[in-house]
C-alpha positions as CSV (number, residue, x, y, z in Angstrom):
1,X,46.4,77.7,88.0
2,X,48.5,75.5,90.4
3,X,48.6,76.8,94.2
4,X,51.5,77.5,96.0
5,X,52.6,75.1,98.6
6,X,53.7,76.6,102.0
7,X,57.3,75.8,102.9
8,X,58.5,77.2,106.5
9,X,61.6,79.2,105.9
10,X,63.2,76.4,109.0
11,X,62.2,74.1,107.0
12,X,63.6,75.1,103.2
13,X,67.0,73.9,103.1
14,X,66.0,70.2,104.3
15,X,62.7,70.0,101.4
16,X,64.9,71.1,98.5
17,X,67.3,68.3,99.2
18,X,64.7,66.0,99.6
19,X,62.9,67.5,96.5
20,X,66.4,67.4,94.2
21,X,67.5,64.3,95.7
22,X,66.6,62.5,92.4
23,X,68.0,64.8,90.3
24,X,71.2,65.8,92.1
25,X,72.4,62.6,93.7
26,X,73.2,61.1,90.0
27,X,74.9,64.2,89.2
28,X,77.1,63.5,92.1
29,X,77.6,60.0,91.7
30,X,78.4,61.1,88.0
31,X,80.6,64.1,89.8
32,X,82.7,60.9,91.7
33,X,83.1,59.3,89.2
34,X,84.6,61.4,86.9
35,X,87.1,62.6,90.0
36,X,88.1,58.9,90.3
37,X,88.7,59.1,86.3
38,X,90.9,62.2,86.1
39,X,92.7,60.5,89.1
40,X,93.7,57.7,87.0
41,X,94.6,59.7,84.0
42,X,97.0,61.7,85.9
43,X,98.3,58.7,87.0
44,X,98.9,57.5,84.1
45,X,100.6,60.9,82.9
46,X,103.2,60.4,86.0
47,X,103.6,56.7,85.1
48,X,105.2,57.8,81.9
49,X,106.7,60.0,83.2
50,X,108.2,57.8,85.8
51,X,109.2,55.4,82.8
52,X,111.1,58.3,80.9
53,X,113.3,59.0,84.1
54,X,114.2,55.3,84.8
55,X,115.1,54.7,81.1
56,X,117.0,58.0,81.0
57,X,118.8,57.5,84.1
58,X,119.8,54.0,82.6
59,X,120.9,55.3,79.4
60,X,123.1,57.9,81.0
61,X,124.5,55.2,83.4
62,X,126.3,54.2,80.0
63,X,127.8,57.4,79.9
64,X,127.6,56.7,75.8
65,X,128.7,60.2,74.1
66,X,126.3,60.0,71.5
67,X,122.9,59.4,73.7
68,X,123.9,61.1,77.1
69,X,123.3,64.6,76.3
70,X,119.5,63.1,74.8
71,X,119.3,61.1,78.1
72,X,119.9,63.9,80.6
73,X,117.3,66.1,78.8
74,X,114.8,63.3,78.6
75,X,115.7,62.8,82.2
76,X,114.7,66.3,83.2
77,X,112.0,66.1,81.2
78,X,110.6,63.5,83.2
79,X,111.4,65.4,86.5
80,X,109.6,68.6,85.1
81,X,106.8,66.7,84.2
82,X,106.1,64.7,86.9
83,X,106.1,67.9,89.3
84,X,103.1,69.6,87.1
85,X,101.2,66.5,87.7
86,X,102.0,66.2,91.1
87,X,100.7,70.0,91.5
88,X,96.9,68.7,90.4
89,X,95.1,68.5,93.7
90,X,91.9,66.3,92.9
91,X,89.4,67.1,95.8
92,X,88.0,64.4,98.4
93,X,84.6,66.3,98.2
94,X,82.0,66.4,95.2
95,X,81.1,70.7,95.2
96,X,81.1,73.4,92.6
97,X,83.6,75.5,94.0
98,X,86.0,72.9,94.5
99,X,85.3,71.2,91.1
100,X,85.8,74.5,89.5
101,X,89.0,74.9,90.7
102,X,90.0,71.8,89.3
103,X,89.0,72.1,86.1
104,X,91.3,75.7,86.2
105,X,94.3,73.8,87.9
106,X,93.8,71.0,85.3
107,X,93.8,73.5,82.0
108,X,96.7,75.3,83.7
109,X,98.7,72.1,83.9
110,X,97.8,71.0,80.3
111,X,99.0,74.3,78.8
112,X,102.6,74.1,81.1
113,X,102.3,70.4,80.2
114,X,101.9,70.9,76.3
115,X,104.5,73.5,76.6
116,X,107.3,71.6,78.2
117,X,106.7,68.9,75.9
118,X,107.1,70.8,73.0
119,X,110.2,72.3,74.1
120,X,112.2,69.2,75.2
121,X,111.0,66.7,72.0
122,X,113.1,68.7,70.2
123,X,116.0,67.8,72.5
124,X,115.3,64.1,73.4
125,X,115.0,63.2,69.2
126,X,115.2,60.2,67.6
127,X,115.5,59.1,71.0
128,X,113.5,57.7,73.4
129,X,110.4,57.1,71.2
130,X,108.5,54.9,72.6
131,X,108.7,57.1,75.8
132,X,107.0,59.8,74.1
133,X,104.0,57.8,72.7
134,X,103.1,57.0,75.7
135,X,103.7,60.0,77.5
136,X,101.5,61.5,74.4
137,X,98.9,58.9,74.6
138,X,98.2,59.1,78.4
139,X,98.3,63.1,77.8
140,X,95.5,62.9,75.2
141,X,93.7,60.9,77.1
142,X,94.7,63.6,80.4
143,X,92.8,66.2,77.8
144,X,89.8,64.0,76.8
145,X,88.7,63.8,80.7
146,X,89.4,67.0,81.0
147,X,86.9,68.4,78.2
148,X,84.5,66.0,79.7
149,X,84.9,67.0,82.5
150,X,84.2,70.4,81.4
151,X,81.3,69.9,79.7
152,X,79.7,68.0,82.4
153,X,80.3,71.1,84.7
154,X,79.1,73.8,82.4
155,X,75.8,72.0,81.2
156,X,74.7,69.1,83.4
157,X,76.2,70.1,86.8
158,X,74.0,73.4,86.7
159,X,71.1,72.8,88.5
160,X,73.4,70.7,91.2
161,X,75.3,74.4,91.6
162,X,72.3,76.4,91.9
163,X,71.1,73.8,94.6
164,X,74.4,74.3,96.1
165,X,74.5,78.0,96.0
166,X,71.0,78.1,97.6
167,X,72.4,77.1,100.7
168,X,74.0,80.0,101.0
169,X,71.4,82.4,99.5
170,X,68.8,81.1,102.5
171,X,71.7,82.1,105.2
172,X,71.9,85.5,103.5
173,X,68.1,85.7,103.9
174,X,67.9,84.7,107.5
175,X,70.6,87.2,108.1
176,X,68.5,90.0,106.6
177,X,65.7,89.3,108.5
178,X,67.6,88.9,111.9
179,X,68.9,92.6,110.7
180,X,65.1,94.0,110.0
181,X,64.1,92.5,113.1
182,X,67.5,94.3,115.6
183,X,66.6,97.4,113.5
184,X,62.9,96.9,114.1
185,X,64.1,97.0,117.8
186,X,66.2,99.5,118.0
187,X,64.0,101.5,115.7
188,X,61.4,101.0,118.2
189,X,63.4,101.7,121.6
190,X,64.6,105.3,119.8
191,X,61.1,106.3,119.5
192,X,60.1,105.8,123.3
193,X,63.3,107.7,123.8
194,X,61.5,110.3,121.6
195,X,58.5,110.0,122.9
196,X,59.7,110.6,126.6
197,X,62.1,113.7,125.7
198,X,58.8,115.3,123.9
199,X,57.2,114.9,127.1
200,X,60.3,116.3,129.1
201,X,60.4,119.1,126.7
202,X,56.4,120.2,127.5
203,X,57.2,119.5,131.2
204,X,60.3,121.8,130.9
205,X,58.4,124.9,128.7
206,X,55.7,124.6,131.4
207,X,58.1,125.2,134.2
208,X,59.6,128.1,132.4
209,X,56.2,129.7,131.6
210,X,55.0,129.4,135.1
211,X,58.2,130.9,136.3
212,X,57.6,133.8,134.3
213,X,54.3,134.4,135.4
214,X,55.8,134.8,138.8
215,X,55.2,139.0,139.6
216,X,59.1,139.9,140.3
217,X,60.1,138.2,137.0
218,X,57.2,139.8,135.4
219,X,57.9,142.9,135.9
220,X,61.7,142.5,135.4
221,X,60.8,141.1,131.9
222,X,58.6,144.0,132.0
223,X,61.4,146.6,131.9
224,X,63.5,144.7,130.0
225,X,61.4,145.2,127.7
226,X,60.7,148.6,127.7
227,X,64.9,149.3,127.6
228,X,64.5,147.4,124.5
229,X,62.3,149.8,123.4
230,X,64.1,153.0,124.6
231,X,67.4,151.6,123.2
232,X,65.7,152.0,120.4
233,X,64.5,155.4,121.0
234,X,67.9,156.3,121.5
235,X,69.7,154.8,118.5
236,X,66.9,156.7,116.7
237,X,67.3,159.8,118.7
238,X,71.1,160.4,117.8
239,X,71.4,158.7,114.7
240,X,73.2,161.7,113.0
241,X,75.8,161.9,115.1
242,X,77.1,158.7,115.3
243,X,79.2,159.3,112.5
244,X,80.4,162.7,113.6
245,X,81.0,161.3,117.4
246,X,83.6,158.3,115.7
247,X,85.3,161.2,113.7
248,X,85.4,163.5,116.9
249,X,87.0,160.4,118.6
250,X,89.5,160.0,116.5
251,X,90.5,163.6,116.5
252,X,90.7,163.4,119.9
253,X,92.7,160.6,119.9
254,X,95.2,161.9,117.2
255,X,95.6,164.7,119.5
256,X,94.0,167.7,116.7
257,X,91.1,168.5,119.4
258,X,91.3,168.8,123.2
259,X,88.2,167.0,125.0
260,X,88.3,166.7,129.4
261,X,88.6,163.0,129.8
262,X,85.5,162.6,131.2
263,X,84.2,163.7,128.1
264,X,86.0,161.4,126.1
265,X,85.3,158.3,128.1
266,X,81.7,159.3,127.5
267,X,82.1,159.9,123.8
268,X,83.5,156.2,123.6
269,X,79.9,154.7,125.4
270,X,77.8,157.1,123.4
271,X,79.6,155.1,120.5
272,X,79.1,151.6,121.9
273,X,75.8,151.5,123.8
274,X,74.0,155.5,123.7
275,X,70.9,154.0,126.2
276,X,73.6,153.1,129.2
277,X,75.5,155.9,128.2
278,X,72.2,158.3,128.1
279,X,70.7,157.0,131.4
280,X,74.3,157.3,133.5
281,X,73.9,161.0,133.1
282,X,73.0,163.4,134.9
283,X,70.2,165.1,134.8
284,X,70.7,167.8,131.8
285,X,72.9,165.2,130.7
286,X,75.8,168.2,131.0
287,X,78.6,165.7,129.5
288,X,76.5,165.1,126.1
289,X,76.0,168.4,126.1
290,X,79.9,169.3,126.5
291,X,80.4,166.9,123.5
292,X,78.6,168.5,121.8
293,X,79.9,171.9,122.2
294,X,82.8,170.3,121.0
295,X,82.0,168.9,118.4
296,X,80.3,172.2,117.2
297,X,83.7,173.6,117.3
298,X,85.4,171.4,115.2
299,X,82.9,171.7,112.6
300,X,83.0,175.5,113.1
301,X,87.5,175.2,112.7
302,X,86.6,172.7,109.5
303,X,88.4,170.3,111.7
304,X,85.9,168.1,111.0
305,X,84.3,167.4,107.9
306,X,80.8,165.9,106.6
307,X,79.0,165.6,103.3
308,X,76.7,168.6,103.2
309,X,73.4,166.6,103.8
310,X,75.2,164.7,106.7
311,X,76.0,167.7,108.1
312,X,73.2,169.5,108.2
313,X,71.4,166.5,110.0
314,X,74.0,166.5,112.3
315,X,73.8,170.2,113.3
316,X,69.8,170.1,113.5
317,X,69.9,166.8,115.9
318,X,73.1,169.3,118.0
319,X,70.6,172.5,118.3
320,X,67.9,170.2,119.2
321,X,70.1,168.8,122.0
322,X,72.1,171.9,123.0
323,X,68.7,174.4,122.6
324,X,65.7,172.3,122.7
325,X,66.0,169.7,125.5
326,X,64.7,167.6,122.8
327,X,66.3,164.4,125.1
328,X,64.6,165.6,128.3
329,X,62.1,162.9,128.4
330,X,63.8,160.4,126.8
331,X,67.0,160.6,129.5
332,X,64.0,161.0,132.7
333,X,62.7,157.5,131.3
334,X,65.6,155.9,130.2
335,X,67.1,156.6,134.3
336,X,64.4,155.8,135.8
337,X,63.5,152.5,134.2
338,X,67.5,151.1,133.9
339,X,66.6,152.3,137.8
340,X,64.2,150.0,138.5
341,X,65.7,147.0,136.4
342,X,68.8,147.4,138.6
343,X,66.7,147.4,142.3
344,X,65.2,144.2,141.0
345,X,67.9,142.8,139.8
346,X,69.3,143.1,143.7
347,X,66.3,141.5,144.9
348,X,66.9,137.6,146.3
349,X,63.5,136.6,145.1
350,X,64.5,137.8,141.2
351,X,67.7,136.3,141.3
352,X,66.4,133.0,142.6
353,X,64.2,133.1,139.8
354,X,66.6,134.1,137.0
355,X,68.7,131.3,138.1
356,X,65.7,129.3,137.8
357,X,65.1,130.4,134.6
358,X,68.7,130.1,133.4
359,X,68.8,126.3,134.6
360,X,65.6,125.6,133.0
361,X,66.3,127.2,129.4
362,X,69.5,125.1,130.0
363,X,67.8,122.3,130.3
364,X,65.4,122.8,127.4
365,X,68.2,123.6,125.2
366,X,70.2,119.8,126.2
367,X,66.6,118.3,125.9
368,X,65.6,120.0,122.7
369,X,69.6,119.0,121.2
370,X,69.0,115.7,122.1
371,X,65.2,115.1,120.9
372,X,66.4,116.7,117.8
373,X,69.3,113.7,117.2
374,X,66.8,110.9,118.7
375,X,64.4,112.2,115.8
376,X,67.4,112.0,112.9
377,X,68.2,108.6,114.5
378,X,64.6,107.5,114.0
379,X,63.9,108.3,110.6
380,X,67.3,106.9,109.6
381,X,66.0,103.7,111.6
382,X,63.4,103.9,109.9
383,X,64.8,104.4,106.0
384,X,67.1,101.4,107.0
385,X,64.3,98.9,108.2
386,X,62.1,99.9,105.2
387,X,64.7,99.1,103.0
388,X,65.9,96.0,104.8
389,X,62.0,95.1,104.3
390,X,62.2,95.3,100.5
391,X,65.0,93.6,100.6
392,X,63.4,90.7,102.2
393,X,60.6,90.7,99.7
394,X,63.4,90.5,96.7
395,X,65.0,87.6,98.3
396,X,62.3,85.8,99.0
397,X,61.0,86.1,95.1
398,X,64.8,84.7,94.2
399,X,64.5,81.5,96.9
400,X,60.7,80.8,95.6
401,X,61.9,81.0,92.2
402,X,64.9,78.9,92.5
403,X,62.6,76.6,94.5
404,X,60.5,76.7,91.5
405,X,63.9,76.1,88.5
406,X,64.8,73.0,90.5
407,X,61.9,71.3,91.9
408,X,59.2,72.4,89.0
409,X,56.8,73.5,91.9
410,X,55.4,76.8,93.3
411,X,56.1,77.8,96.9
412,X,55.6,80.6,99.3
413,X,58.1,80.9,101.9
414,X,56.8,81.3,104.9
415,X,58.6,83.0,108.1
416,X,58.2,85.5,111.1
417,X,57.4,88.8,109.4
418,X,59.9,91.4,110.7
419,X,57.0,94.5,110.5
C-alpha cells in the first residue's frame, strides 16, 4: 500500500497547480481556443446579418411596390438579429463559471435566434435567398460550436472545474479552522471566567457561614427559629376555628353580629398571622377570649352555621380556650420569644450583621446568576468547537480526496491542529 505524502495546508493550493499543470493547462489552451472560435462564429452570424440590412435597405431605396414590403421586413430582420448576437458576451477569462454562463447565454440566443428566423422567412419569401443561406449557414455552424462547446464542458473540462472549485473549498477550510481556533479561545477565556466565580462563590458562602457563627446572629437565628416552630404550634393550636373566625368576620362586617372594634381588628390578625396576633396579647389573651364568647353566641342564635363534625371541633378547641387555658403556655412562649427576637433586632451589633448578611446573600445570588450563565456559555462553546472539529476532519477527507481524483496520489493535509 502506497503512503501518503504530507502536503502543508499553506502549501496545497500552489502543489495542485503544479501537480495538474499537465493536465489542466491543455484544457485551457483547448478552453481559448474554442472562445476565439465561437467568437468568429458569431461574427459571422452578424456579418449576414449586416449583409441582409444593406441589401434591404437598397431594395427599399427603389421604393418598388412589389419587393418593399419583403425589404422592410428583411430589413428588420436583420436589425433583430444582429442585437441577439450582439447580446452574447464571450468572456476574456478561461473559468467554469464564466464559461457556463456562456454556454446558457449562447443556447438562449439560438432558441430567440431560431425563433425570429422562423417567423420572418415567411415574410421576406421568394426574396432575398441568398441572404438566408448564408444567414442559415453561419447559424449552423453558430450551433455546431456551440454543441462542442458543450460537450467539451460537460466531459473534458471536469477535472479543470473540480481544480477550480478547490480553490475555494481550501478557503472554506481555512475559515473553519480560524472559527475552531476563536471558539477554542473564547471557549477557553469562559472557563477561567468560570473557574474564578466558583472560587468567589466558596469565598462568598464562607463569609456568610462565618457571619453566622457570630453569637448575636446566632441566637437571633436561634429564635427565629423557634417562632418558626411556634407559628406552627399555633396554626395547629386553632385550626378549627379558622373557618368559623372568616364566617364570624364576615357577620360582623355585614352588620348581623356586634363585635367592639378592638375585637374585630384582632379577629382580622388571628385570620392572617394567629402567632403575632397570639403573642400581642395580653396575658389571658382577654381579646381571643372575647371572640370567642362571641362567636359562641352566634353559634348559640344559628347565626352561624357549620357542618356537624366542623362544629363540634370548633366548640371543643372554644371550651378548651374559654375553660381550660389550654393556650397558656403556648401565648407565655410565643411573648417571650417574639420578645427577645425584637430586643435583638434593636441591637447595633445584629443589625450590622444582618446587613452584612443581606449584602453577602446579595452577592452570592449575582455570583451564583452569573456562574450559572458562564457555565451555559461554556458548554455551548464547547458543543460549537466540537462540532467545528468534525467539521474539520470532513473537509479535510474531501481536499485529500479531491487531491487524490486529480493528481492520482495520496496525501494527508497537514495544519495547526485547532484542539
Amino acid at each position: 500500500m502506497s503512503q501518503s505524502q504530507q502536503v502543508a495546508l499553506a502549501e496545497l493550493k500552489e502543489w495542485l497547480k503544479e501537480e495538474t499543470a499537465s493536465l489542466i493547462e491543455p484544457l485551457r489552451t483547448r478552453a481559448t481556443d474554442l472562445l476565439t472560435e465561437i467568437k468568429e462564429r458569431i461574427n459571422d452570424v452578424m456579418e449576414s446579418s449586416q449583409k441582409i440590412l444593406e441589401n434591404s435597405e437598397r431594395e427599399m431605396e427603389k421604393s418598388t411596390p412589389k419587393t418593399y414590403r419583403f425589404a422592410r421586413n428583411a430589413n428588420k430582420l436583420g436589425q433583430n438579429m444582429s442585437k441577439i448576437m450582439e447580446a452574447i458576451k464571450v468572456p476574456e477569462q478561461v473559468g467554469y463559471e464564466s464559461l457556463q454562463t456562456l454556454y446558457n447565454d449562447l443556447a438562449r440566443s439560438q432558441t430567440a435566434a431560431e425563433q425570429l428566423r422562423r417567423e420572418a422567412y415567411a415574410y421576406i419569401t421568394p426574396y432575398f435567398i441568398f441572404d438566408r443561406r448564408r444567414l442559415d449557414a453561419t447559424l449552423k455552424r453558430l450551433v455546431d460550436i456551440t454543441h462542442e462547446f458543450h460537450d467539451f464542458l460537460t466531459t473534458k473540462y471536469t477535472k479543470a472545474t473540480m481544480a477550480e472549485d478547490t480553490s475555494g473549498t481550501i478557503d472554506k477550510f481555512v475559515e473553519t479552522l480560524n472559527q475552531a481556533n476563536e471558539t477554542r479561545n473564547e471557549r477557553e477565556k469562559v472557563q477561567q471566567r468560570e473557574k474564578i466565580l466558583q472560587e468567589k462563590l466558596q469565598e462568598t458562602q464562607q463569609k456568610i457561614d462565618q457571619v453566622k457563627t457570630k453569637v448575636e446572629l446566632t441566637e437571633l437565628l436561634a429564635a427565629e427559629e423557634r417562632i418558626k416552630e411556634l407559628r406552627e404550634n399555633v396554626k395547629h393550636s386553632l385550626r378549627y376555628l379558622q373557618k368559623p373566625f372568616f364566617k364570624l368576620q364576615s357577620l360582623a362586617r355585614s352588620g348581623n353580629i356586634a363585635i367592639p372594634i378592638d375585637e374585630a381588628r384582632k379577629l382580622g390578625e388571628y385570620l392572617n398571622d394567629p402567632f403575632e396576633a397570639l403573642a400581642a396579647e395580653e396575658e389571658g389573651y382577654p381579646t381571643l377570649k372575647g371572640i370567642l364568647q362571641k362567636l359562641n353566641e352566634a353559634i348559640a342564635h344559628s347565626k352561624l352555621k357549620l357542618k356537624s363534625t366542623r362544629l363540634r371541633k370548633a366548640q371543643e378547641q372554644i371550651d378548651s380556650v374559654l375553660h381550660k387555658q389550654s393556650l397558656n403556655t403556648l401565648h407565655k412562649n410565643c411573648a417571650e420569644t417574639l420578645s427577645q427576637k425584637n430586643k435583638m433586632l434593636k441591637s447595633n451589633a445584629v443589625e450590622n450583621l444582618q446587613n452584612e448578611l443581606a449584602q453577602l446573600q446579595s452577592q452570592l445570588r449575582e455570583l451564583q446568576k452569573e456562574s450559572e450563565f458562564t457555565s451555559s456559555r461554556a458548554k455551548a462553546l464547547e458543543n460549537e468547537h466540537r462540532r467545528l472539529q468534525e467539521k474539520i476532519e470532513t473537509q479535510r477527507k474531501e481536499l485529500e480526496k479531491i487531491a487524490f481524483q486529480l493528481t492520482n496520489k495520496k496525501i494527508q493535509v497537514v495544519f495547526a491542529e485547532a484542539t
